[in-house]
C-alpha positions as CSV (number, residue, x, y, z in Angstrom):
1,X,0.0,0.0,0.0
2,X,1.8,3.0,-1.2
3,X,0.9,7.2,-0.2
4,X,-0.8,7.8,-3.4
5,X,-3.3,4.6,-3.3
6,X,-4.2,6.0,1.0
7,X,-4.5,9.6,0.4
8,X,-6.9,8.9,-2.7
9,X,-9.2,6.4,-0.6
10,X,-8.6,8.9,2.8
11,X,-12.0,10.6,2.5
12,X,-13.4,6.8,2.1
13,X,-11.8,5.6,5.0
14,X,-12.6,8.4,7.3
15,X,-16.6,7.6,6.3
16,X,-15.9,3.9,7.1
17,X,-17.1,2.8,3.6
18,X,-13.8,1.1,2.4
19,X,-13.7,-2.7,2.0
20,X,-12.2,-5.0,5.6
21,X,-8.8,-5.6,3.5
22,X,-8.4,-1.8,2.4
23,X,-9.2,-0.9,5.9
24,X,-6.6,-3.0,7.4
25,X,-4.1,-2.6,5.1
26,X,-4.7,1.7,5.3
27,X,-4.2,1.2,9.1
28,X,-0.8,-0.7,8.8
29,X,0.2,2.7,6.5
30,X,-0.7,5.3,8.7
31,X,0.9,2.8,11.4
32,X,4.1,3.4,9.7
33,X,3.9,6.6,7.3
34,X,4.2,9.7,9.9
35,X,3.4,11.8,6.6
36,X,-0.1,10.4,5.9
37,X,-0.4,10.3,9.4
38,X,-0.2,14.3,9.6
39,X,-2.8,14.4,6.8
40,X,-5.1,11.6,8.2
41,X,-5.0,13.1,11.8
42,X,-6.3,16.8,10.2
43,X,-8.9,15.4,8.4
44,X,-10.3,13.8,11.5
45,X,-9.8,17.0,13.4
46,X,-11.8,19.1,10.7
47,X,-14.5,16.2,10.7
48,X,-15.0,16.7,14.3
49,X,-14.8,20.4,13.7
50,X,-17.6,20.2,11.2
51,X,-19.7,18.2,13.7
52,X,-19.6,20.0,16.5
53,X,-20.5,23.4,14.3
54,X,-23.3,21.4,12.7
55,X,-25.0,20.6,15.8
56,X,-25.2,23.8,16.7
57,X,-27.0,24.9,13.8
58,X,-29.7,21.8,14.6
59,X,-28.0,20.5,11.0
60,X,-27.8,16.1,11.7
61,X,-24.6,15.1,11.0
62,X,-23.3,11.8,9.8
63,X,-19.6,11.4,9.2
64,X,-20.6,12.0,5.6
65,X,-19.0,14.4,3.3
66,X,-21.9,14.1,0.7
67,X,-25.1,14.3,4.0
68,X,-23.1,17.5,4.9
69,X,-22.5,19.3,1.1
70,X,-26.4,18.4,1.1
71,X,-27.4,20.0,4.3
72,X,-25.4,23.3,3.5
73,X,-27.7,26.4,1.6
74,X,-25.9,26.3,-1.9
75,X,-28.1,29.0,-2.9
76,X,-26.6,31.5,0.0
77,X,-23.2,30.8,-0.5
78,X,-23.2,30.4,-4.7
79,X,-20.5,32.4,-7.0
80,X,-21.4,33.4,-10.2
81,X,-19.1,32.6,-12.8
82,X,-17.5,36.2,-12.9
83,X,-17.0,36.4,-8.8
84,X,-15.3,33.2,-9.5
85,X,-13.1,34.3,-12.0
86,X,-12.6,37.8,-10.3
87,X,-11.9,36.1,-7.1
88,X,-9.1,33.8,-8.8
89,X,-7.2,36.6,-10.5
90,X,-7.0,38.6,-7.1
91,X,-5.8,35.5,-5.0
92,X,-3.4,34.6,-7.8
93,X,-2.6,37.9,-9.5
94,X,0.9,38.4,-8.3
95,X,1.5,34.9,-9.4
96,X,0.0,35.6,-13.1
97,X,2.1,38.3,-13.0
98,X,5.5,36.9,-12.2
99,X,4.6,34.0,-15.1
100,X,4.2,36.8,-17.7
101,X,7.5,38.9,-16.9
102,X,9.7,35.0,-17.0
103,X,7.7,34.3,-20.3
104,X,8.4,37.7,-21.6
105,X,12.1,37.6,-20.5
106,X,12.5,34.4,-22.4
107,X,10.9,35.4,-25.2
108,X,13.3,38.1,-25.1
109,X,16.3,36.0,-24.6
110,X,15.4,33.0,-27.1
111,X,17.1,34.4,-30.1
112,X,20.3,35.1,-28.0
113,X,20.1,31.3,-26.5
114,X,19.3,29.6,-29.8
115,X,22.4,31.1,-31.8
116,X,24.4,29.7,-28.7
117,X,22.9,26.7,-29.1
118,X,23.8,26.8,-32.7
119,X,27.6,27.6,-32.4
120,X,27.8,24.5,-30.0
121,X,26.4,22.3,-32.4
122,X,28.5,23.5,-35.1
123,X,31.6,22.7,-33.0
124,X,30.7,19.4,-32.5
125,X,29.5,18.5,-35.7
126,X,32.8,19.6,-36.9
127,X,34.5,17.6,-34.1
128,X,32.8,14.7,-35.1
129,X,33.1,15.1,-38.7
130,X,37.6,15.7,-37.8
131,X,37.1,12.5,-36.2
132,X,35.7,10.2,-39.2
133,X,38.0,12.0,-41.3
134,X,40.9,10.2,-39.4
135,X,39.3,7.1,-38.7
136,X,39.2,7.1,-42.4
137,X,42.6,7.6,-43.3
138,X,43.3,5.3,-40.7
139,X,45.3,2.5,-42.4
140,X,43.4,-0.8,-40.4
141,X,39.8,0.7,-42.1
142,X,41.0,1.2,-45.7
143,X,39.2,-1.1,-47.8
144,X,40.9,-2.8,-50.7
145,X,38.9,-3.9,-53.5
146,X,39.3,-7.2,-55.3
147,X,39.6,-6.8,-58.8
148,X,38.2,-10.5,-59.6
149,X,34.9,-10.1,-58.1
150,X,34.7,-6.8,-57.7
151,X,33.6,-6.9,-54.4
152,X,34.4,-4.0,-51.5
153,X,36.4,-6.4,-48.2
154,X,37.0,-5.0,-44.9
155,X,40.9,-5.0,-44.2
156,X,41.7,-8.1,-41.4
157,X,42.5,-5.4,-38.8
158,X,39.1,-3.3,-38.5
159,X,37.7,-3.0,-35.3
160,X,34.0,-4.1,-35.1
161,X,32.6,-3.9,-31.7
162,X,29.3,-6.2,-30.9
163,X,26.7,-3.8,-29.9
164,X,25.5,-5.3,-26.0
165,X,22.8,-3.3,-24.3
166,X,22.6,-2.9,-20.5
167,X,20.2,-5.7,-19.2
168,X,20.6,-4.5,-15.4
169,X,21.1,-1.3,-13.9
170,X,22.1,-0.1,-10.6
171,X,19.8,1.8,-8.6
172,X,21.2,3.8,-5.7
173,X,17.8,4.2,-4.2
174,X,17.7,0.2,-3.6
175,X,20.6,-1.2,-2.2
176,X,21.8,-3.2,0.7
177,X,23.8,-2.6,3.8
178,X,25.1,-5.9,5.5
179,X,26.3,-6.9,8.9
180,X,27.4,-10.3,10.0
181,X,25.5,-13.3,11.5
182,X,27.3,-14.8,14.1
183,X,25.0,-18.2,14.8
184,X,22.6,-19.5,12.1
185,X,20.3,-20.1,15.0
186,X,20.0,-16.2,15.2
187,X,18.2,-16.6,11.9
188,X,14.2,-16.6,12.4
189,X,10.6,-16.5,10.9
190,X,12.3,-17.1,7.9
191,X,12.0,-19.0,4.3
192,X,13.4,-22.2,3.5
193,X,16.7,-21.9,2.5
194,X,17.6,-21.6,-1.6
195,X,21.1,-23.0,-2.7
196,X,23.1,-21.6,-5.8
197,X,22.9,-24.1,-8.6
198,X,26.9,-24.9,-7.8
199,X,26.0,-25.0,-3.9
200,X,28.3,-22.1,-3.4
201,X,25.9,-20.1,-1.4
202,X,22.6,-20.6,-0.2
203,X,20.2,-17.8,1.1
204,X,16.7,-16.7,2.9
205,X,14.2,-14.0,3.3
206,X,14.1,-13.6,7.2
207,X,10.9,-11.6,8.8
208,X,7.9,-12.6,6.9
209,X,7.8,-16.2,7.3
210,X,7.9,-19.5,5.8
211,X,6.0,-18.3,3.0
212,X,7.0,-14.4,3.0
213,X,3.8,-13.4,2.9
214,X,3.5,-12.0,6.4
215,X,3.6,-8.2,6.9
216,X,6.6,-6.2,7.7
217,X,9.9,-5.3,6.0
218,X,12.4,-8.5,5.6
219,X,15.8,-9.1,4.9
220,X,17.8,-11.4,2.9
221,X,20.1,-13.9,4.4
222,X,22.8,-15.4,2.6
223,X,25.2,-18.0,3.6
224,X,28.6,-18.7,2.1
225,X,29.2,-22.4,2.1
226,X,33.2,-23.1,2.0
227,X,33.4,-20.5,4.7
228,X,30.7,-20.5,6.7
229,X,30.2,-17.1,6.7
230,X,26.7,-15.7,7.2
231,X,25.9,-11.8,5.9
232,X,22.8,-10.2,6.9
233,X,21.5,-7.7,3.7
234,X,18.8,-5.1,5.1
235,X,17.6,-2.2,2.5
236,X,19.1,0.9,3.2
237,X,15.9,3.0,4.3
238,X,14.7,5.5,1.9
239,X,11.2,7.7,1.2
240,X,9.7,4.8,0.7
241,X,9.5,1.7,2.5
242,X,10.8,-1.5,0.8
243,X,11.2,-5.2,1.6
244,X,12.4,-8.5,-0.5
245,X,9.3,-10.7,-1.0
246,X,10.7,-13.4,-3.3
247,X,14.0,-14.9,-4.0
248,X,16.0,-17.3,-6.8
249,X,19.4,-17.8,-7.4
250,X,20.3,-16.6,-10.9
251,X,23.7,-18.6,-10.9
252,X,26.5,-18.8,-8.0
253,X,27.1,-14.8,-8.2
254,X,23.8,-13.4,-8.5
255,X,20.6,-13.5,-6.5
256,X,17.4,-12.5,-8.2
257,X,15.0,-10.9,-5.8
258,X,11.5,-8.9,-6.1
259,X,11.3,-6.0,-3.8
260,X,8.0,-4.1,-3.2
261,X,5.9,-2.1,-0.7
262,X,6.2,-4.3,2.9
263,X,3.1,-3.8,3.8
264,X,-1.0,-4.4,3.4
265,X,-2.3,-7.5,2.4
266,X,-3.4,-5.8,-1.4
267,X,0.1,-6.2,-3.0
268,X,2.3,-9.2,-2.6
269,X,4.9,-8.1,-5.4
270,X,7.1,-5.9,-7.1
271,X,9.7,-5.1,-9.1
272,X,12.4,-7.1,-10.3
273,X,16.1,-7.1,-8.9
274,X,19.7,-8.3,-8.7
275,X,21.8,-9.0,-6.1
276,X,25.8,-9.1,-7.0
277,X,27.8,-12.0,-4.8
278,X,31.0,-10.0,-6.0
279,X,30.3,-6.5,-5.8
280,X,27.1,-6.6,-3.1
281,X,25.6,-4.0,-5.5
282,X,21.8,-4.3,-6.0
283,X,20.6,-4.0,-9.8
284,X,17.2,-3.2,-11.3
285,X,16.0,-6.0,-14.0
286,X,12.6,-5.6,-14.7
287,X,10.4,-2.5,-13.6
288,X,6.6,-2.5,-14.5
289,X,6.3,1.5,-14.4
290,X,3.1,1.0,-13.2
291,X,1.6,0.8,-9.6
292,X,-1.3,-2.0,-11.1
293,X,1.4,-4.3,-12.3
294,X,3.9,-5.9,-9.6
295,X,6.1,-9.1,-10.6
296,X,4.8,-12.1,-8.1
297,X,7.2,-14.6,-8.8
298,X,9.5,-15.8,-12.0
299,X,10.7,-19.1,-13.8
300,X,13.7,-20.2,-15.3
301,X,13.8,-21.3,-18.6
302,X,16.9,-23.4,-20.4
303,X,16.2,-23.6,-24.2
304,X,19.4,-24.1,-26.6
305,X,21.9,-22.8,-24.6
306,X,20.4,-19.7,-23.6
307,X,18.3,-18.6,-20.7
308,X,15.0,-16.8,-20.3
309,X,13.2,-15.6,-17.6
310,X,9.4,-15.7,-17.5
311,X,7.8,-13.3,-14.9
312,X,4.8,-13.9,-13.6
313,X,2.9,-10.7,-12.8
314,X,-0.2,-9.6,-11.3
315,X,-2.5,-6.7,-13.1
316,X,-5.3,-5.1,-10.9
317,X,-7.9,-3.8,-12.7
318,X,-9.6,-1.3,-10.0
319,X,-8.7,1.3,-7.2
320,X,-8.8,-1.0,-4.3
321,X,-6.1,-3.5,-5.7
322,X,-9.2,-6.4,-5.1
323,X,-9.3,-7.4,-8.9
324,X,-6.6,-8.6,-11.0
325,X,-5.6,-11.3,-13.6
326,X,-2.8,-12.9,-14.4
327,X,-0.1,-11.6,-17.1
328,X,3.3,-13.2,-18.2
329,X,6.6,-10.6,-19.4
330,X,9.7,-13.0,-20.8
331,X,12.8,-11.5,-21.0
332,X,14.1,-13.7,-23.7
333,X,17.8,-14.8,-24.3
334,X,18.8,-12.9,-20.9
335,X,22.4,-12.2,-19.8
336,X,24.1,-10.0,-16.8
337,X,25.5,-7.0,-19.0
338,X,25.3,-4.1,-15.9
339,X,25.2,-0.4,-17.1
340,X,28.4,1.6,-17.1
């Protein structure tokens, strides 16, 4: 359950006309999220405020937004279209005004910045035509032509570089900090235990149960089996509250994880990451760029030598995150290339 989703269904909750699950899962929010708190705890305050001034005006009152817009004399306290519009100008005049004088400034200043603009490009066009030039003369990208099949050949020293995108990304507003475990026994309410396919290193989701399903933000466990060693990775906190909800062991250096919102019982996914044995940097796979889709779970699939990854995703189709169906994303053919 994220701010946008509780502020929207606020007034609903207030009125007591939200569904059990919505109700819960709004409660554990404002539990945790001191900001929607503030907001929640005002709107109460000016509900009881409009209550008590209600009843003394012999007006009934019944935690209702729409029984009290009803029992309120539009007709007394209507604008007509020009107060409205006269009103607007003299609450927001000196704002109108400071909008003009930046517009008219740039207006004023546009032909100056777009013959800067123009000298820059110029430069680098000619910088980048100086450079072809000499890759030309260059002698390993002369071409020779053979004079029995008349047919252009690339000389045996040309560089051609294989063009490999970025398949994961860091993100600095996920990662990891890590402290050590002592006694595997310290380790509880957590997941079964997932080995690497070598059986290098096994890990766990700690804090959510056998199932993580439970609410509450997690952490990953991860064991290192020729040493022993035990590493505890907790996300560094940020504006928004984040937990690991499902984990798989790419190979022997990477863990695959999804990491979403920690808690409400409406969304039990989110977007795909990466976790690097080597460099303990967290990486960003697979984002659904939309707060209706969340990745539940994914599948490994071995076909001629290459790998795919089939996620399994949830789509909700209304404002309450009850209704959804089920959607599959493959990421065909998938390697570790990280961003530079």
């Amino acid at each position: 359950m994220n701010c946008e989703v509780v502020r929207k269904k606020l007034f609903d909750f207030l009125e007591g006309s939200v569904s059990n699950d919505l109700h819960e899962a709004i409660e554990n929010h404002l539990n945790t999220c001191d900001s929607c708190r503030k907001i929640y705890e005002e709107e109460k305050e000016l509900d009881e405020l409009i209550k008590a001034s209600l009843n003394t005006e012999h007006i009934e009152f019944k935690s209702s937004r729409s029984e009290i817009m009803k029992s309120i004399d539009k007709d007394r306290y209507s604008k007509s279209p020009w107060n409205k519009l006269r009103f607007h100008f003299k609450k927001y005049g000196k704002q109108y005004l400071a909008s003009a004088a930046c517009l008219i400034f740039f207006l004023a200043m546009s032909p100056l910045i777009r013959n800067e603009f123009n000298k820059a490009d110029n430069l680098e066009r000619a910088s980048e035509d100086a450079k072809i030039e000499k890759r030309t003369l260059e002698p390993e990208n002369i071409r020779s032509f053979d004079a029995n099949t008349k047919n252009l050949s690339e000389e045996k020293g040309t560089l051609q570089k294989e063009k490999n995108e970025s398949t994961v990304f860091f993100d600095k507003k996920v990662q990891f900090i890590r402290e050590e475990v002592k006694d595997e026994k310290q380790i509880e309410f957590n997941t079964p235990w997932v080995e690497s396919p070598n059986k290098k290193f096994k890990a766990t989701i700690e804090g959510k149960g056998p199932y993580a399903v439970e609410e509450g933000i997690a952490t990953v466990v991860i064991k290192e089996m020729d040493s022993n060693k035990i590493m505890r990775y907790s996300i560094i906190p940020d504006q928004k509250q984040l937990t690991p909800k499902y984990i798989q062991w790419l190979d022997d250096e990477n863990l695959l994880l999804i990491i979403g919102f920690p808690y409400g019982t409406v969304t039990k996914g989110g977007n795909l990451y990466m976790l690097n044995m080597q460099s303990n940097n967290n990486y960003l796979v697979y984002e659904t760029k939309d707060e209706k889709k969340e990745v539940t779970s994914l599948e490994k699939i071995n076909r001629d030598g290459t790998l795919d990854l089939k996620l399994n995703l949830n789509v909700y189709e209304d404002e309450e995150f009850n209704k959804f169906h089920k959607e599959t994303v493959t990421l065909e053919n998938f390697r570790v290339i990280f961003d530079k």
